[in-house]
C-alpha positions in Angstrom: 99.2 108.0 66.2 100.1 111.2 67.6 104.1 110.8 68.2 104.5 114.2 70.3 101.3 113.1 72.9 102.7 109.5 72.9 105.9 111.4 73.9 104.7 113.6 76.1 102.4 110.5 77.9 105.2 108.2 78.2 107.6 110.5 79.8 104.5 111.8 82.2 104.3 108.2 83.2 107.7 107.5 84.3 107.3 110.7 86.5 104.1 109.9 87.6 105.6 106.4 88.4 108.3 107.9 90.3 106.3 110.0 92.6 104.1 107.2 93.2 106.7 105.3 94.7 108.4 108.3 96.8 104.5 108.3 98.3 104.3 104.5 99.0 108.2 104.8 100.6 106.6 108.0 102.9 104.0 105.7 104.4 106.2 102.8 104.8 108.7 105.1 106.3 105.9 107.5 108.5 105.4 105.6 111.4 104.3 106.5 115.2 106.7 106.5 117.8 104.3 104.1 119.3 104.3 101.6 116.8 107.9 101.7 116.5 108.1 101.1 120.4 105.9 98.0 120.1 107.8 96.4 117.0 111.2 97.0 118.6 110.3 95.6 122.1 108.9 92.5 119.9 111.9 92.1 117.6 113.7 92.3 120.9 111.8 90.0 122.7 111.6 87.4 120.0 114.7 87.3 118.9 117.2 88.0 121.4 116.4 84.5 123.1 117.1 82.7 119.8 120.3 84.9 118.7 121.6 84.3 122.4 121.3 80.3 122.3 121.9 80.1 118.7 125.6 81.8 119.7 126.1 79.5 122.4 125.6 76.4 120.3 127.8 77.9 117.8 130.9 78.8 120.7 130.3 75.2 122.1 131.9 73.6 119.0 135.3 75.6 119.2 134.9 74.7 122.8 135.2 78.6 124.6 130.7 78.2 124.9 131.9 75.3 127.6 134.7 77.2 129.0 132.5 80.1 129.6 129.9 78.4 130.6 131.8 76.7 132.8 133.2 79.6 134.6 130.2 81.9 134.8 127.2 79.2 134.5 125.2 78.8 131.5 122.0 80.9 133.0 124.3 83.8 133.2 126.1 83.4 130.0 122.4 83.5 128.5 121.4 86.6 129.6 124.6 88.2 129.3 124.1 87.3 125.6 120.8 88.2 125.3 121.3 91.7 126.7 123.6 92.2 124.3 121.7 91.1 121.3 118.8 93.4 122.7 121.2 96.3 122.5 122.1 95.4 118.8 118.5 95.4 117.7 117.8 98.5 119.3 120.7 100.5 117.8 119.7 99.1 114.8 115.9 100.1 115.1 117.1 103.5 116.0 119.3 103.6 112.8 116.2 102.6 110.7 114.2 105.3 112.4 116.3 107.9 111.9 117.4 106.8 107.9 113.5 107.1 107.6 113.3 110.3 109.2 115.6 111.2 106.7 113.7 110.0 103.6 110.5 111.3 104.9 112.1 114.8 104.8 114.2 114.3 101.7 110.3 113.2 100.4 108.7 116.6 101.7 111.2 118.5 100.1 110.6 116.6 96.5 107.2 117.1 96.9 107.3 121.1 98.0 109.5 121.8 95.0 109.0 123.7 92.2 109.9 121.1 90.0 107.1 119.3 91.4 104.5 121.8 90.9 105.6 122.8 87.8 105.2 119.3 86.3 101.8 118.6 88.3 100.4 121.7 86.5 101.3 120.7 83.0 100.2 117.1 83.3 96.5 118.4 85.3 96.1 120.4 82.5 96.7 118.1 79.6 95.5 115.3 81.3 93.0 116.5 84.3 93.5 116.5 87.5 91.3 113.6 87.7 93.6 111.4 85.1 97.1 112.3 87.2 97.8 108.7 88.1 100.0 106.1 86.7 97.7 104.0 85.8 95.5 106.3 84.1 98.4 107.8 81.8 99.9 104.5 81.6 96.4 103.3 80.2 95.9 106.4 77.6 99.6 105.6 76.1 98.7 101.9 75.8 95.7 103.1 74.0 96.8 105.7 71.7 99.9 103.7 70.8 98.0 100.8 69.9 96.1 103.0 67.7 92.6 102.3 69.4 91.8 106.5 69.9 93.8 109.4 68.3 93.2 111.8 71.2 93.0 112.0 75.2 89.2 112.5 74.7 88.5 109.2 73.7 91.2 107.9 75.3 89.4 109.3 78.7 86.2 107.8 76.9 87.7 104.1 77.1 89.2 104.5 80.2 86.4 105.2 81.8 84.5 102.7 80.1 86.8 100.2 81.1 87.1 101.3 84.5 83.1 101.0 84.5 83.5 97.6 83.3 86.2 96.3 85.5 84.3 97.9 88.4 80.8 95.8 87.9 83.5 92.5 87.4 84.7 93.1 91.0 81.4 93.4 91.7 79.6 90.2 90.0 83.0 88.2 91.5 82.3 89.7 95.0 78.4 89.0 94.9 79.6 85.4 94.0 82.2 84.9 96.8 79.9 86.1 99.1 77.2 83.4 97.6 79.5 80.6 98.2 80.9 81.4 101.5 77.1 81.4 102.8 76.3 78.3 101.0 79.4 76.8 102.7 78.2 77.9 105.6 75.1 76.5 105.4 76.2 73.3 104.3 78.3 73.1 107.2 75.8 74.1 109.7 73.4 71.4 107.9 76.2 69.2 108.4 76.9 69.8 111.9 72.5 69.6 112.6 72.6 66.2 111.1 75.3 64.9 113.6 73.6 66.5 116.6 70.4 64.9 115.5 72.5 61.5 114.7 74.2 61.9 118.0 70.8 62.4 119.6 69.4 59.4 118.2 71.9 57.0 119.0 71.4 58.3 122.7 67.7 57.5 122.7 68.7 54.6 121.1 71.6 53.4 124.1 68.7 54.7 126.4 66.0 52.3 125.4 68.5 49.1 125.6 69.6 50.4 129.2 65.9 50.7 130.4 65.4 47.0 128.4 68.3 45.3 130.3 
């Protein structure tokens, strides 16, 4: 076991691990100002009703719910509180938009660093361009620790290997769920033949006593 590449490997994954993340966060952050039109005016159509009569049936028990309601009317009272609820989620949509805004370009500015680059470059060329992921250095430290290869060369070798290998798995379990949904779905449209044909029968069969009687 090489101590210095198990080193070097296991630091490169715990940045490689952290960059990862910052790139899931940017696309659950990015998101069109028309999507986020359509999940606010949901979230504000959903819940406001509920929040609004959830409040009142809370304020009914310390008796003011009844003393407003009586005074203003219940209908009113309901969309005075729902209006009001609609305003808290949207201030608090607009909050999360802007904190993401935020993140998106504290992200941008991680990533156009020179910190950045300069660690990119040194893990593409130790490990390839190709092997920059996580789960690729993750898998060469696992395999050099373990003392299955003594270099990134066969290290790549098994990777690869096992990559083909997980790869034609996927495939055999697809080929097989595929299989069994269409034998399902065969089954059921025999099934569902057989009743028609049953169904069918019985009505010749209710036809020939009628025409008997």
């Amino acid at each position: 076991m090489n101590p210095q590449l198990v080193q070097f490997l296991s630091a490169c994954k715990e940045q490689l691990d952290y960059y990862e993340s910052l790139e899931k966060t940017y696309g659950y952050c990015k998101q069109s100002i028309f999507l986020w039109l359509i999940f606010t005016a949901l979230k504000i159509v959903l819940f406001s009703p509920i929040l609004a009569s959830f409040t009142l049936w809370c304020l009914e028990f310390i008796y003011i719910g009844e003393a407003i309601q009586s005074l203003f009317g219940r209908e009113p009272c309901m969309y005075a509180f729902m209006s009001l609820f609609a305003v808290v989620i949207l201030m608090l949509s607009i909050k999360k938009r802007i904190d993401n805004k935020r993140t998106i370009k504290d992200i941008k500015k991680i990533f156009s660093s020179p910190e950045y680059y300069s660690f990119y470059q040194q893990a593409s060329s130790v490990l390839g361009e190709k092997y920059c992921t996580a789960h690729a250095c993750g898998r060469f430290l696992e395999y050099i620790s373990s003392g299955r290869c003594a270099d990134l060369m066969m290290a790549k070798n098994i990777y690869e290997q096992e990559l083909a290998q997980e790869r034609l798995e996927q495939a055999i379990r697809d080929r097989i769920s595929a299989d069994l949904a269409a034998e399902q779905q065969e089954q059921r449209e025999k099934a569902s033949r057989r009743a028609a044909e049953e169904q069918m029968r019985q009505n010749e069969y209710q036809r020939q006593l009628n025409m008997n009687r």
